[in-house]
N, C-alpha and C positions, 0 to 999 in steps of 0.2 A: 489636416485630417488626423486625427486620434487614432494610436493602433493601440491591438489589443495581443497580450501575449498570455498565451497558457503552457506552463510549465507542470512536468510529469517525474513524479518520483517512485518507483517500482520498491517493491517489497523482497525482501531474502528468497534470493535463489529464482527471481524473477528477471528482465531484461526489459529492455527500453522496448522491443516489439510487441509487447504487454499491451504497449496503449497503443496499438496501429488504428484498431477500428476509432477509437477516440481521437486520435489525430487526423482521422477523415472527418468524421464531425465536425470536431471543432473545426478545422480550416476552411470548410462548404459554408462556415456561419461567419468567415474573416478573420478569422485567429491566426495568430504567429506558434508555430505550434512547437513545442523543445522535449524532448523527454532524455533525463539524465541517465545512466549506466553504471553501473558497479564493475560492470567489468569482467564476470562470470564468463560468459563466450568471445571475450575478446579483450580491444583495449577499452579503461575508460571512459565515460564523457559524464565532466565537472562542467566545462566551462559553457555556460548557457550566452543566447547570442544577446544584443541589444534589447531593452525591453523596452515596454508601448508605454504607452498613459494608463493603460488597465492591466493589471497583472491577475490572475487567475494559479494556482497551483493545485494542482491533483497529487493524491496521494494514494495509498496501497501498501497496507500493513505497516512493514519495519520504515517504506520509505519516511511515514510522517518522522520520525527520528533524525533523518538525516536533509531534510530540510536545511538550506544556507540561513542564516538569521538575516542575513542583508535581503533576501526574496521577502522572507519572514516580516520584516520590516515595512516593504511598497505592498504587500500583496492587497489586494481590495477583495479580495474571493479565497478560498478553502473549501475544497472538495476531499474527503478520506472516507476512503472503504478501509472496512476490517483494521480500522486502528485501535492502539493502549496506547497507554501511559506507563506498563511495565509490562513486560513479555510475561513473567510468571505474577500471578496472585498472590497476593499476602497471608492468606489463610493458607493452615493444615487445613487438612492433608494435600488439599488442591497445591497446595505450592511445592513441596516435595514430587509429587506427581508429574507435573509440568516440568519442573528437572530432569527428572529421571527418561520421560519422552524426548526433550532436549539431548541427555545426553544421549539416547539409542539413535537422535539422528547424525549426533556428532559422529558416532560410531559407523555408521552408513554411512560416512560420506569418506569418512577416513578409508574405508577400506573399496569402496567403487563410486565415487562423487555421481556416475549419472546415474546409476541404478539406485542410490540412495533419492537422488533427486524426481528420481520415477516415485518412487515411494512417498516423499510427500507432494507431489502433485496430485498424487491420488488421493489424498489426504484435503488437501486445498479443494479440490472439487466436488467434493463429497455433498452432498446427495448423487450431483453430477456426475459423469463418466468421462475422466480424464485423458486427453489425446497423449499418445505415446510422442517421448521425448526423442527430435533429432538426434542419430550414432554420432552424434559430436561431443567431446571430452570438454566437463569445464573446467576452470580451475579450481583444483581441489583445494588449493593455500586459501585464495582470498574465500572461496567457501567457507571456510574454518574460520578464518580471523575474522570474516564478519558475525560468525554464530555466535563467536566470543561475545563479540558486542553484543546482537539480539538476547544472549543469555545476562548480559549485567545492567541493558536499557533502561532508563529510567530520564520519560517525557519532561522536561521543563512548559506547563504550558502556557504561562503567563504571557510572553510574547506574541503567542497564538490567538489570543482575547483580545488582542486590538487590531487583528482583521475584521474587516465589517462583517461581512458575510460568514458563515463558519457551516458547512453543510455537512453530515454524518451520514453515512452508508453501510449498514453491517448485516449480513447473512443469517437469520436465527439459528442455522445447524450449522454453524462453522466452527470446524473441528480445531483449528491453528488456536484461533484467538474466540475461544468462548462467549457466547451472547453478555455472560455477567460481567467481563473487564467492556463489552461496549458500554454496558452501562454505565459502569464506572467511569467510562470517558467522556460521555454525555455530560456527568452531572461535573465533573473538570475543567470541559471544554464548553461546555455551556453553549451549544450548537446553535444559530438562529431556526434552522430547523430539521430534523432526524428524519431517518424509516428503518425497520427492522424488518429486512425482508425472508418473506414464510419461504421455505423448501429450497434455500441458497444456503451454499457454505462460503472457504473464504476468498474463491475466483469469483466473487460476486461482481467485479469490474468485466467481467471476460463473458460470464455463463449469463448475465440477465442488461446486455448494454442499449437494447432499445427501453426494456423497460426505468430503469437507471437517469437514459437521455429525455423520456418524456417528465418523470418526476423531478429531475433537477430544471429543463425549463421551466415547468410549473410553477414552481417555488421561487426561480428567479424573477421571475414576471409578478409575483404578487407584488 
């Protein structure tokens, strides 16, 4: 009997409980269900378990980045909300701009990591109205040294193009990662098939996931 494994990669300043409702999903449908960690509220987790004969990965913002190439590799599916190919835009003035927000979060996090983290949650959620953050401390280091990376990111996506399936999800008001870099990913990643969704920002995995789970059966099933 064939199993099937779906693998989950969270975005900056997000956690593997990110995909809980998707990890019920998926497993009611028989899925082996994994979702990696950065490590923000705790230790850890790289090492994903045994995979199926069908591999699946989800993605969510900075995670498309951090993708293993060996997943990369088996994967037969590609699910990503709210991804680029570079964190900031290549154009003035837009790309100074996006710096200079980067660095105001660098700043927030340096001096209180949850309350900066509050702050772009609300940000993330936008249209939405963003739940208040567990009184739990994260860690303010790996915080920073991943920003580092989100701030010098730059997608390789050629590897990406030889998963069959390639599915795109992005928010039209979402304030992290701008409608114009999805496009810009779109035309890179060469989606098998997209949707820009009206009155979502960039918790679009979180804020709209029944609508999300009936569009992506759909599209799976043609």
């Amino acid at each position: 009997m064939s199993r099937w494994s779906v693998l989950a990669f969270h975005g900056w300043g997000w956690s593997a409980t990110s995909w809980q409702p998707w990890q019920d999903w998926f497993t009611a449908q028989g899925a082996d269900f994994w979702a990696g960690d950065c490590g923000y509220w705790g230790s850890p987790q790289w090492d994903w378990p045994q995979l199926g004969d069908r591999l699946w990965l989800l993605t969510h913002s900075w995670g498309l980045h951090w993708l293993p190439a060996e997943l990369v590799a088996r994967a037969n599916c590609l699910i990503c909300w709210g991804g680029f190919t570079a964190y900031h835009p290549e154009q003035e003035p837009a790309r100074s701009q996006s710096q200079q927000a980067l660095g105001q979060l660098r700043a927030a996090i340096a001096a209180d990591p949850l309350a900066g983290l509050q702050g772009f949650y609300r940000q993330c959620y936008r249209p939405q109205t963003a739940p208040e953050l567990p009184a739990i401390a994260p860690d303010r280091d790996r915080l920073l040294a991943d920003l580092e990376q989100l701030d010098r990111s730059q997608l390789t996506v050629e590897p990406l193009l030889q998963i069959p399936q390639r599915l795109l999800l992005h928010g039209e008001s979402d304030r992290i990662v701008p409608i114009e870099r999805a496009q810009a990913l779109v035309a890179q990643l060469q989606p098998t098939a997209w949707k820009f969704w009206p009155r979502q920002g960039h918790a679009l995995p979180i804020t709209a996931i029944a609508d999300c789970q009936q569009w992506i059966q759909a599209v799976v099933a043609e």
